[in-house]
C-alpha positions as CSV (number, residue, x, y, z in Angstrom):
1,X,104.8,-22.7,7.8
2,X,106.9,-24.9,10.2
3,X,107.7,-24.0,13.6
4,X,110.5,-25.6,16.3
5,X,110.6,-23.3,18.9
6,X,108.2,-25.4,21.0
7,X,109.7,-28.8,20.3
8,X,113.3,-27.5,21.3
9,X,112.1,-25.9,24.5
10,X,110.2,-29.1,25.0
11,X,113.7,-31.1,24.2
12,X,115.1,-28.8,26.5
13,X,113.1,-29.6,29.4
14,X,113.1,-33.0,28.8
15,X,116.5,-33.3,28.1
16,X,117.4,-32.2,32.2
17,X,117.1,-34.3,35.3
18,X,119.3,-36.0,37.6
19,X,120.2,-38.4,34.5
20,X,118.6,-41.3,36.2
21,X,116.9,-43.9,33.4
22,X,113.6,-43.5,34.6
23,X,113.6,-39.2,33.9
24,X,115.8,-39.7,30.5
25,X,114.2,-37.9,27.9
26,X,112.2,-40.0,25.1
27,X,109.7,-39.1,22.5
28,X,107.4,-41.1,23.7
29,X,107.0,-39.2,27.0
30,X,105.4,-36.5,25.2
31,X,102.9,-35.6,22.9
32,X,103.5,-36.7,18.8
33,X,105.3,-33.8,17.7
34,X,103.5,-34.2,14.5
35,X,100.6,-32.5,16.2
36,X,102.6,-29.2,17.3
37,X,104.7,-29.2,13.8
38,X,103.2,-26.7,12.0
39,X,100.7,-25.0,14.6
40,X,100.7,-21.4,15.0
41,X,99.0,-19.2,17.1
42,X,95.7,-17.0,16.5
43,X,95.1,-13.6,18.0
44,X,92.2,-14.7,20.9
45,X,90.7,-10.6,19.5
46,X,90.4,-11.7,16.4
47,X,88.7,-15.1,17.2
48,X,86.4,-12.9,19.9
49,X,85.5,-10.6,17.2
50,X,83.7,-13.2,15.3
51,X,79.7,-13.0,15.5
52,X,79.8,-16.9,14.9
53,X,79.4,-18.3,18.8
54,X,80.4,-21.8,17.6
55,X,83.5,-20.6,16.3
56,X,84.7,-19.2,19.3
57,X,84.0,-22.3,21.4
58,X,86.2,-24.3,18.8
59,X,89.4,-21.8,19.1
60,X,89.1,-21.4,22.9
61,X,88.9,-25.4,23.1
62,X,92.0,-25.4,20.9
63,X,93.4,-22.6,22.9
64,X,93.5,-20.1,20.1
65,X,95.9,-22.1,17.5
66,X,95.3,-23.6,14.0
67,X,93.9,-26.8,13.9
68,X,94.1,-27.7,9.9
69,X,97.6,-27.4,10.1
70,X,97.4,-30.8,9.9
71,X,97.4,-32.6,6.5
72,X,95.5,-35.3,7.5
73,X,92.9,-33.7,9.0
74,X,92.2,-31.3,6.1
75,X,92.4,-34.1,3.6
76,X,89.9,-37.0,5.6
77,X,87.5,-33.4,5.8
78,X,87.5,-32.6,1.8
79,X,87.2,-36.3,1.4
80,X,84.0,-36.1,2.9
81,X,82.8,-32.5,2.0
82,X,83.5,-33.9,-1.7
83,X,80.8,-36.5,-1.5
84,X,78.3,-34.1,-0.6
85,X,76.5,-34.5,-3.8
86,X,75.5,-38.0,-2.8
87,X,73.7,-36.7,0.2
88,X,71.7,-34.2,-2.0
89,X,73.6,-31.4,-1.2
90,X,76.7,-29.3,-3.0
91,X,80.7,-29.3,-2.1
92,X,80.1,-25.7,-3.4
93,X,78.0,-24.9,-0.4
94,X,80.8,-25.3,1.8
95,X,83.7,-23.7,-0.2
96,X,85.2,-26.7,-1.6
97,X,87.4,-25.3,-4.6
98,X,88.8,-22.9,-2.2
99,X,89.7,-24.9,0.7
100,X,91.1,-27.2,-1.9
101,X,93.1,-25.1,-4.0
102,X,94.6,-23.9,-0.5
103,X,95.2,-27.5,0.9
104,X,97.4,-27.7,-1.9
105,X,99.8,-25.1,-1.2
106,X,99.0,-25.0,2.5
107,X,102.8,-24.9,3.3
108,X,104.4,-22.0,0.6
109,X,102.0,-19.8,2.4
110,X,102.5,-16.9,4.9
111,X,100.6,-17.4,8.7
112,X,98.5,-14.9,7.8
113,X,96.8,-16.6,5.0
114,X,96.4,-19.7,7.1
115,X,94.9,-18.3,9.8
116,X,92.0,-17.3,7.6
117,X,92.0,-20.1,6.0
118,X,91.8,-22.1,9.1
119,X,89.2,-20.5,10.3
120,X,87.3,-20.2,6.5
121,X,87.9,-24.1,6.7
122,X,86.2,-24.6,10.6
123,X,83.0,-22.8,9.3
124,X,82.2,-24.7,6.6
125,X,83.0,-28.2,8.4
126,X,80.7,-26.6,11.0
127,X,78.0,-26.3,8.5
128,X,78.6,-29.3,6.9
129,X,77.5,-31.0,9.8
130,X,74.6,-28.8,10.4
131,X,73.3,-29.9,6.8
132,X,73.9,-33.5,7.3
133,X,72.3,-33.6,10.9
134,X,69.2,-31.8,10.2
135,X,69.3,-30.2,7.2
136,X,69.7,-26.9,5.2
137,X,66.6,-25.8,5.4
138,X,64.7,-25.0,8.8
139,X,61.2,-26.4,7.9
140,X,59.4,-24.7,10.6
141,X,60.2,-21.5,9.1
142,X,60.0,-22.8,5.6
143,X,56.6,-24.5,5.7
144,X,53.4,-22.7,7.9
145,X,52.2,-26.3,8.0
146,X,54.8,-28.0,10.0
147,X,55.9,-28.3,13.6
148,X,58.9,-31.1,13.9
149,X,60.2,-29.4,16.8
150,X,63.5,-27.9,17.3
151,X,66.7,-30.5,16.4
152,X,69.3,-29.3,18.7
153,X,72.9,-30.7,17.5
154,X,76.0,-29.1,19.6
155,X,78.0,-29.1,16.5
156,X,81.5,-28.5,18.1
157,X,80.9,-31.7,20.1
158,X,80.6,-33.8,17.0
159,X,83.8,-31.7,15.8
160,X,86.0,-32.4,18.8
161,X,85.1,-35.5,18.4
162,X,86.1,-36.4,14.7
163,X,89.4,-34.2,15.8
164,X,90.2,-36.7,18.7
165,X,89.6,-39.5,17.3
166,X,91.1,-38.7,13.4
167,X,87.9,-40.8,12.0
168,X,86.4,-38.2,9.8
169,X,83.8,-40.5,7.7
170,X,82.8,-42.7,10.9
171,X,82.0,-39.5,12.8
172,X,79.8,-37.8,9.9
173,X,78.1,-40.7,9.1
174,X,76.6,-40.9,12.1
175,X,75.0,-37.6,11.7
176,X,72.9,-38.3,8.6
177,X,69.7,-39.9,9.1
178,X,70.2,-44.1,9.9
179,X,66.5,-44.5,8.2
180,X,66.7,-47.2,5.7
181,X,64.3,-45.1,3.5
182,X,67.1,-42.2,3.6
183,X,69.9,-44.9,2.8
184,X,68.1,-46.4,0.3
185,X,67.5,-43.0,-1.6
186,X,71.3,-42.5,-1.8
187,X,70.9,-45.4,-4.0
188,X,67.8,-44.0,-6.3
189,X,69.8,-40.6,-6.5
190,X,73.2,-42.8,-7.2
191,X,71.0,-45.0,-9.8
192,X,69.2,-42.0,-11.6
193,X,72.4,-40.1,-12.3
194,X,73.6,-43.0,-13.9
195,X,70.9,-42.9,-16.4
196,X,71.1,-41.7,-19.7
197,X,69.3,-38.6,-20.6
198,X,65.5,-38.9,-21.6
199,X,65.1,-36.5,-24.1
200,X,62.2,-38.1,-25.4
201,X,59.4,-34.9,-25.0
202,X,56.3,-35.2,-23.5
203,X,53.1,-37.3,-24.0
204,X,50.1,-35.6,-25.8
205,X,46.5,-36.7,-24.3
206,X,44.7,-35.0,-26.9
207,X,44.0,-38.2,-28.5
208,X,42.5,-40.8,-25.9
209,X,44.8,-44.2,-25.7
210,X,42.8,-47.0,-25.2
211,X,43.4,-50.5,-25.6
212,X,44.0,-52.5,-28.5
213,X,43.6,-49.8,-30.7
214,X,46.0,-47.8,-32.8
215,X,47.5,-44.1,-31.6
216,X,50.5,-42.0,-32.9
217,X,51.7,-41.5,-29.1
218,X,51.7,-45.2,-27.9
219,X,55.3,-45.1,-29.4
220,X,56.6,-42.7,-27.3
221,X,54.8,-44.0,-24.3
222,X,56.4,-47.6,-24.9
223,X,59.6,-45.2,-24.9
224,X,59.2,-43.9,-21.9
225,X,58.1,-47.2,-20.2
226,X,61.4,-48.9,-21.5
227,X,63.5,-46.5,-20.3
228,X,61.9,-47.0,-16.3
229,X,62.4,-50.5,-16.4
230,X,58.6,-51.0,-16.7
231,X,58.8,-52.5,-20.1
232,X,61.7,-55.0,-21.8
233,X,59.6,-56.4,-25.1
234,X,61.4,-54.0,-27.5
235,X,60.4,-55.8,-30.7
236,X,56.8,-53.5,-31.1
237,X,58.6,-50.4,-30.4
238,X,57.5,-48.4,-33.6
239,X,54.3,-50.1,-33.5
240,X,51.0,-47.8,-32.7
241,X,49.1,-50.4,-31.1
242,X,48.4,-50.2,-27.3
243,X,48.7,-54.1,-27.1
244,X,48.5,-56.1,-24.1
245,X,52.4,-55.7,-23.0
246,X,52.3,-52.2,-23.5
247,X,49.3,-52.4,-21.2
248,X,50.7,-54.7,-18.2
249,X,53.5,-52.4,-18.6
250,X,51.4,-49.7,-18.0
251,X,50.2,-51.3,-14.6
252,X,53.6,-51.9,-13.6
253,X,54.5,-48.4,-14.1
254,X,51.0,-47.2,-11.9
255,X,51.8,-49.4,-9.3
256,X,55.1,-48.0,-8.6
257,X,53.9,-44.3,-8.2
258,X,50.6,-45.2,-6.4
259,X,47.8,-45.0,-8.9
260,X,45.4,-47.6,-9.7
261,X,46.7,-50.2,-11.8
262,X,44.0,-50.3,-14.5
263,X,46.2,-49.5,-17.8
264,X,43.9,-46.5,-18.4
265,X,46.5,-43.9,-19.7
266,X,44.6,-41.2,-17.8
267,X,45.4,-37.6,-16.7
268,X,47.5,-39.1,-13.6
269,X,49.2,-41.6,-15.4
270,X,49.8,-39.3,-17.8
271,X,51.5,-36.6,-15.8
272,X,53.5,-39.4,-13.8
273,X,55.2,-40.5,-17.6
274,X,55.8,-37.1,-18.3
275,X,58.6,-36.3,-15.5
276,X,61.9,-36.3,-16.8
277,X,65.2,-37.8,-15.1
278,X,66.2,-34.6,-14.3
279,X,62.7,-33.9,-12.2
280,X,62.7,-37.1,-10.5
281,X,66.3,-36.6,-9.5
282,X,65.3,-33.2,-8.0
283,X,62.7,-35.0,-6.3
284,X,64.8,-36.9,-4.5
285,X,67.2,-34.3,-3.6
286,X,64.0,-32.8,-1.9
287,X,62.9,-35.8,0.4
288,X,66.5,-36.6,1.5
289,X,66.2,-33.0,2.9
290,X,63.0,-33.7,4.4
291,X,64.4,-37.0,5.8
292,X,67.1,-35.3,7.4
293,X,64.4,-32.6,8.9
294,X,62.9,-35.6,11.0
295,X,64.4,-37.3,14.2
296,X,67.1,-39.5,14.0
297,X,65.1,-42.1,16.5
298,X,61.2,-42.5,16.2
299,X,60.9,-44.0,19.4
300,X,60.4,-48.0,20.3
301,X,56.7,-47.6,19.5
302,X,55.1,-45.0,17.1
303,X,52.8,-44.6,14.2
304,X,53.7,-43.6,11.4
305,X,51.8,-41.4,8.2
306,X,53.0,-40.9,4.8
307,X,51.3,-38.2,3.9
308,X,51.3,-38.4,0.2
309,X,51.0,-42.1,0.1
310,X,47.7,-42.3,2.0
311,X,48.9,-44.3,4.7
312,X,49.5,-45.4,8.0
313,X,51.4,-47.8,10.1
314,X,52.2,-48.8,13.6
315,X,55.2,-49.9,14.3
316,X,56.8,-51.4,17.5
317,X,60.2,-53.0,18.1
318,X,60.9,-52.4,14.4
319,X,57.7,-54.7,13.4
320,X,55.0,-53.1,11.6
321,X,52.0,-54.2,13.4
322,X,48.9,-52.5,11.6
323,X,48.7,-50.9,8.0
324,X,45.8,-48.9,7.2
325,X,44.5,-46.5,4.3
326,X,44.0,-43.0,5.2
327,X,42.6,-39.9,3.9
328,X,44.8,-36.8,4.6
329,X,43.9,-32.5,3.9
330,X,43.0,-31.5,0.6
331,X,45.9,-28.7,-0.8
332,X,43.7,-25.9,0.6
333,X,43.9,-27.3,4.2
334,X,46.8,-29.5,4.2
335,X,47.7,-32.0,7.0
336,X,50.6,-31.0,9.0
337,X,54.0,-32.3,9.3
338,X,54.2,-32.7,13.0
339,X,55.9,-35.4,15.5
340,X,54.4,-35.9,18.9
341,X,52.5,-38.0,21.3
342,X,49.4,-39.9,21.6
343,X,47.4,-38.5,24.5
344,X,44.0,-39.9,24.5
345,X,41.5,-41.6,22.6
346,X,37.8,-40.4,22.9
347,X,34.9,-43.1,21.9
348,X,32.0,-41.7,20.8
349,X,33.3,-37.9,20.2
350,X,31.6,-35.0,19.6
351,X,32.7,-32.4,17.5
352,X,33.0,-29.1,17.3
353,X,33.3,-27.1,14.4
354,X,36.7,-25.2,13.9
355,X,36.5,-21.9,12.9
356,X,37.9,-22.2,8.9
357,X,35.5,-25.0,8.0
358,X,32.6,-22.2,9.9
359,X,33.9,-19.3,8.0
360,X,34.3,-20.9,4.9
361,X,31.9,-24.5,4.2
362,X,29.0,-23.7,7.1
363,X,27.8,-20.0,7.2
364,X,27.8,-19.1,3.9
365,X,25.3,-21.9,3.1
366,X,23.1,-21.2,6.9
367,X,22.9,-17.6,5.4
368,X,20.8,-18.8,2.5
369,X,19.2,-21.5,4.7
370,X,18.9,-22.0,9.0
371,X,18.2,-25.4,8.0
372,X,21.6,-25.9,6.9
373,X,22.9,-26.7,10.6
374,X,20.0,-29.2,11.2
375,X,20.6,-31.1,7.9
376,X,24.9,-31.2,9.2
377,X,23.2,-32.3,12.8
378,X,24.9,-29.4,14.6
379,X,23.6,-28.1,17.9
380,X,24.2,-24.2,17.9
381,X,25.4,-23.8,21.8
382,X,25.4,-19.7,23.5
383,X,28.3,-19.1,25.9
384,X,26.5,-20.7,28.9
385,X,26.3,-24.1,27.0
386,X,22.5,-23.2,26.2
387,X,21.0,-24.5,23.0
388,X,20.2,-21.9,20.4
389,X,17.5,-21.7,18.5
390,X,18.4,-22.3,14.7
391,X,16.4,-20.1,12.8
392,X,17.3,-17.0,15.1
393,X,20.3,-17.1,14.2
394,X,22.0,-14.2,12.5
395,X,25.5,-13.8,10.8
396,X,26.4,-11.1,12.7
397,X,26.1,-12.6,16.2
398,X,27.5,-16.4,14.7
399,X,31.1,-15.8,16.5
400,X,28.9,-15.8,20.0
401,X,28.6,-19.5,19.2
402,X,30.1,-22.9,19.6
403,X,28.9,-25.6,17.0
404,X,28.6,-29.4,18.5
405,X,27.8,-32.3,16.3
406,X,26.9,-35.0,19.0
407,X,28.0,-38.5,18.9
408,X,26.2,-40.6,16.7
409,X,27.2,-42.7,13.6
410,X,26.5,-39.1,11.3
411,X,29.1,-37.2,13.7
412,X,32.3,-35.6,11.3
413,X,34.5,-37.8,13.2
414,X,33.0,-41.2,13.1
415,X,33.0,-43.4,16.2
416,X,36.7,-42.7,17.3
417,X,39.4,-39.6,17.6
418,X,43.0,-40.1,18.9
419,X,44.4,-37.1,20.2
420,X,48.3,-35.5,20.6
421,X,49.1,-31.9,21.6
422,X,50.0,-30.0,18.5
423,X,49.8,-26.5,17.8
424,X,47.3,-26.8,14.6
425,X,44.5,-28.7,16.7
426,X,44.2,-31.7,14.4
427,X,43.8,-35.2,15.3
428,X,43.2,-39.4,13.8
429,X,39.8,-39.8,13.2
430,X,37.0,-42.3,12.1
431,X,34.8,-40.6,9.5
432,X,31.3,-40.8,8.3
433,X,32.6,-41.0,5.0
434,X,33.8,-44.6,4.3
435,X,33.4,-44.4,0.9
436,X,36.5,-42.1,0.2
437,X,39.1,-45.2,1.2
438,X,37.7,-46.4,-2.1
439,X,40.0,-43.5,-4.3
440,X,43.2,-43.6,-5.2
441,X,43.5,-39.7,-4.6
442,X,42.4,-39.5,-1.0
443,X,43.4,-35.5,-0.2
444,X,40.0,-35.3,0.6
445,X,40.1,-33.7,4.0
446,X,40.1,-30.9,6.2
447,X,43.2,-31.3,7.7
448,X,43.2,-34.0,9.9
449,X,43.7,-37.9,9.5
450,X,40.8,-40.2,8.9
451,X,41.7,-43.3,9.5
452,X,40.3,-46.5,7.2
453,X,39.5,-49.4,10.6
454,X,39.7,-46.7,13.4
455,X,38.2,-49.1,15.8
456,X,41.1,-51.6,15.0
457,X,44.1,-48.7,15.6
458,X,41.9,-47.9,19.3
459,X,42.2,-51.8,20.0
460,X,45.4,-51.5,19.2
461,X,46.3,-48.2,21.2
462,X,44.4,-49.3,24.1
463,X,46.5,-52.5,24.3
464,X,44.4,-53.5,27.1
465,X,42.5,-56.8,26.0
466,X,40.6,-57.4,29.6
467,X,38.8,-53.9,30.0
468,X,39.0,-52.8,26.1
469,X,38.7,-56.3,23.7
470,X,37.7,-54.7,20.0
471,X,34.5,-56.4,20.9
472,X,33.7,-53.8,24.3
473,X,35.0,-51.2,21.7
474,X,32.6,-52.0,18.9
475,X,29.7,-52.2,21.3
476,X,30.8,-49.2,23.0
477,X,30.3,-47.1,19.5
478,X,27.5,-49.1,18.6
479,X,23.7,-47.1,19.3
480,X,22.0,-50.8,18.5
481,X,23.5,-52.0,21.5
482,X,22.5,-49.3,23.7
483,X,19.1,-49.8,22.1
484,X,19.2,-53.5,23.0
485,X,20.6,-52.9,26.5
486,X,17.5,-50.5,27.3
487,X,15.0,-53.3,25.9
488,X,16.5,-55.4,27.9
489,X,16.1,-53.6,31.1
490,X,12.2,-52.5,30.1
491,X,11.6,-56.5,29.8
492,X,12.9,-57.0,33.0
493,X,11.0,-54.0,34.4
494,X,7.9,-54.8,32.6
495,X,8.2,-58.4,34.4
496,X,9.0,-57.4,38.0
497,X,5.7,-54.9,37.5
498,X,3.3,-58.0,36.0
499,X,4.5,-59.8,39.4
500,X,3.2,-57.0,41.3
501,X,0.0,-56.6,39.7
502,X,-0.2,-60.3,39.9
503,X,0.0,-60.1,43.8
504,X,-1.9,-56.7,43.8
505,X,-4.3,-55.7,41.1
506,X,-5.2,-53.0,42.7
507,X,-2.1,-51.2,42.9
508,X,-1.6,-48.1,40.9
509,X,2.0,-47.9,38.9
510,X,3.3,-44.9,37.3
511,X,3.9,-44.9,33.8
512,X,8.3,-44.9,33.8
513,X,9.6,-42.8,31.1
514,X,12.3,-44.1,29.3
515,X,15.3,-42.1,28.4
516,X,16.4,-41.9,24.6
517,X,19.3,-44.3,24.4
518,X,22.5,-42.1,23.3
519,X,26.0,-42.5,22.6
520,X,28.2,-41.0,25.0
521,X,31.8,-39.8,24.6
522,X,34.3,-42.1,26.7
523,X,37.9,-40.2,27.5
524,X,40.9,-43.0,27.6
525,X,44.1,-41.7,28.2
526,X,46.7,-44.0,26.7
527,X,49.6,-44.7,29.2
528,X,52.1,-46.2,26.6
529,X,54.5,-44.0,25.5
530,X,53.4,-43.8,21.5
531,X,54.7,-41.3,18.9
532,X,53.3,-39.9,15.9
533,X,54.9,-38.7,13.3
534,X,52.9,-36.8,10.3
535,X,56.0,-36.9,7.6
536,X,55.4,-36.4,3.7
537,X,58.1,-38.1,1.0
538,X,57.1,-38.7,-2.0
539,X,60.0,-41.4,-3.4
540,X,61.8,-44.2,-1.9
541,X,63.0,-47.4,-3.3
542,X,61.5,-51.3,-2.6
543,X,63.0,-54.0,-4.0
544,X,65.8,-52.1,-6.2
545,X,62.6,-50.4,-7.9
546,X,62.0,-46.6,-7.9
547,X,58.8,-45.5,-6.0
548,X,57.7,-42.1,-6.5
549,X,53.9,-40.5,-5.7
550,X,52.6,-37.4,-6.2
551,X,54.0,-34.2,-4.4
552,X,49.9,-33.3,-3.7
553,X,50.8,-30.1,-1.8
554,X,53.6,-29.1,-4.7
555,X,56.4,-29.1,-1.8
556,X,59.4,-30.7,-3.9
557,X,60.0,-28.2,-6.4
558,X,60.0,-25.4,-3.2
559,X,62.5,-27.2,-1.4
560,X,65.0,-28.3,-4.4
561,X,65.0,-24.5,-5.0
562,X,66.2,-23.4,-1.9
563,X,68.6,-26.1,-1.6
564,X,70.2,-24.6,-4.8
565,X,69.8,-20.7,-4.2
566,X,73.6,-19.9,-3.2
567,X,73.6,-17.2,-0.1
């Protein structure tokens, strides 16, 4: 609906004046009258009536008037809302048939109409931008194991913005997530949709495959591996040999979702063939979510941990500086998603025993046997930090207690623990079990981190190679060179006595009691300003190839689903 009113008056007014050439009336002088054709005016009531706060703020910036009056505006918005599918998410989330049917006819329609439609069309570009700057879901209420902080966005702001400067797509693209990883999964989404449909059914392990010998599935399985990309040699197709290419394809395939390239078609490998498309694209959907859960900047130095993929780097001025194994929470404790800040690192920790790993690994076994805290080397400590005797120890009095391993190369946390505040007390840690970095499955924990070269990641955190060289460190955590130290000093005491006696044989010396050498736990606060972030995605791409490992705490299929539930 076109209105002139406001353009004559404005003519009008324009139009008077002494008639001098400087105060003659020109189009130019005032706004484009594109921008008022067309506009009509919105009861401020109705607009104040709305429960939606950022609604209001947008009519009362635009002083209570349509804003999609104009064409252009509406069609560089559906433009974009249309390509929603490519970030994971669905035009039919933000009422694209609608808004499109109505952009259509905008004009043969009565003000009425288009006032609800203008402000029908406001919400959902409201929430469109929600969605692409952090998401659809809210993860901390979502997931119990997962603190990524609140991600404010002042929505309107990023509105106005687009408005005022009439560059819809620049605008919005600046609210996804600039991680390669996230770009690069638009192309694995883009790329899978593009593939044909695998109805090929699922392998049977009934029947063990093993190498160069005959089996009615190995078919199937080349099948599947030509259709990934992991195998080309088509020729042996309806062949039931597992030959040597179907093998090295086999590798190929492990490699690229994490698993230990050995061409044993076991229980893993098996499971990883037997996704479809269709599951792998949902997959995807799910971590371009969780991408656009975590913040937009990591920070100029940070480490970061890939939950699912067992691993850790540190990164600084976008150069990845150290890449270690780790070993993350088994499903029953899981390690959180969390971002936050390195604090401290303790040398030589001790370790007190958190209350589920109590309840659930340590007094059901000291129940049957006292000795149980001696063999796990754990002092039993009363409220005034006294030592309690072990076996008087009774179940009913065991919440009285604190439970301390002391530093020493048995100690839960190895030689090393990096600490951040977070709300689920967990932590990087060394670990008295090195041989876990050996698996391929390492959700092996109870929650927190244990990091494969700990003592290289301190060096590294300390940053300070005059008072903390790895060498000071390793000798720091080291009991033999405590041990050596103390000889050390008796020989030198032993000597300075022999030159007394020499002098004076007479002379009676007390016998000097030695203390037990002992590690000690060293506090260094770290002064650098370090992130962490604990994330968990479980498919990106490298090279043009399609990376996916296993979802270990079954979060995918959660999040694909309420992506999709329409509310």
């Amino acid at each position: 609906m076109k209105k002139f009113a406001l353009f004559i008056a404005l003519l009008f007014l324009f139009s008077c004046g002494s008639g001098s050439k400087t105060e003659t009336f020109s189009m130019a002088s005032v706004l484009d009258f594109s921008v008022f054709e067309g506009k009509i005016a919105i009861d401020s009531n109705k607009i104040n009536q709305l429960k939606n706060e950022d609604l209001k703020l947008f009519y009362k910036k635009y002083e209570y008037a349509t804003v999609w009056h104009n064409e252009d505006f509406r069609a560089s918005v559906l433009a974009e809302i249309k390509k929603a599918e490519e970030e994971g998410l669905e035009s039919t989330d933000y009422n694209y048939k609608f808004l499109y049917e109505t952009h259509q006819k905008y004009d043969a329609l009565p003000d009425s109409t288009l006032i609800n439609y203008d402000i029908n069309f406001t919400e959902n570009f409201q929430k469109y931008i929600t969605h692409l700057s952090k998401g659809k879901i809210n993860p901390n209420t979502f997931y119990k194991d997962c603190d990524l902080g609140k991600k404010e966005i002042d929505v309107n702001k990023i509105a106005f913005e687009s408005i005022d400067k009439n560059n819809f797509s620049e605008v919005l693209e600046n609210c996804k997530p600039q991680h390669i990883i996230y770009k690069k999964l638009k192309w694995c989404l883009k790329k899978l949709k593009n593939m044909p449909n695998d109805n090929f059914g699922v392998i049977d392990l009934s029947e063990k495959i093993v190498f160069n010998k005959k089996n009615r599935n190995v078919p199937l399985l080349k099948k599947k591996l030509m259709y990934w990309g992991d195998m080309t040699k088509k020729d042996t197709i309806l062949s039931t040999l597992y030959d040597k290419d179907t093998q090295e394809a086999v590798k190929k395939f492990q490699e690229r979702h994490g698993l230990k390239p050995d061409g044993v078609v076991g229980r893993s490998t098996l499971d990883a063939l037997n996704y479809s498309r269709d599951q792998r694209i949902e997959q995807i959907v799910a971590n371009l979510e969780r991408w656009r859960w975590f913040q937009h900047d990591f920070g100029n130095s940070y480490l970061l941990i890939n939950i699912p993929d067992y691993t850790i780097v540190a990164v600084k001025d976008n150069d990845t500086l150290i890449a270690q194994k780790v070993v993350v929470g088994k499903d029953t404790r899981r390690t959180p998603m969390l971002e936050s800040k390195i604090t401290n690192i303790n040398l030589n920790p001790n370790w007190t025993v958190p209350p589920t790993i109590l309840k659930e690994d340590i007094f059901p076994e000291a129940e049957k046997d006292r000795g149980e805290f001696k063999k796990r080397g754990l002092v039993i400590l009363d409220k005034k930090n006294n030592e309690v005797n072990p076996w008087t120890w009774k179940k009913e009095d065991a919440n009285k207690y604190k439970y301390v391993q002391n530093p020493g190369e048995n100690n839960s946390l190895g030689l090393m623990k990096i600490n951040f505040l977070n709300k689920f007390a967990v932590y990087l840690h060394d670990t008295n079990h090195r041989d876990y970095f050996k698996y391929t499955y390492r959700a092996l924990s109870s929650g927190c981190v244990r990091l494969e070269k700990p003592l290289e990641m301190a060096t590294y955190l300390l940053n300070d190679n005059e008072k903390w060289p790895i060498e000071k460190i390793q000798d720091t955590t080291n009991i033999k060179h405590y041990i050596k130290l103390q000889k050390e000093k008796e020989k030198e005491y032993n000597k300075k006595v022999a030159k007394l006696l020499a002098k004076n044989p007479t002379l009676e010396i007390p016998e000097k009691k030695w203390p037990k050498p002992e590690l000690k736990t060293i506090v260094i606060k770290i002064d650098d300003d370090i992130k962490i972030h604990q994330l968990y995605w479980t498919a990106w791409e490298k090279d043009e190839i399609l990376q996916f490992r296993e979802d270990i705490y079954c979060l995918d299929h959660d999040i694909f689903a309420k992506l999709r539930y329409k509310k």
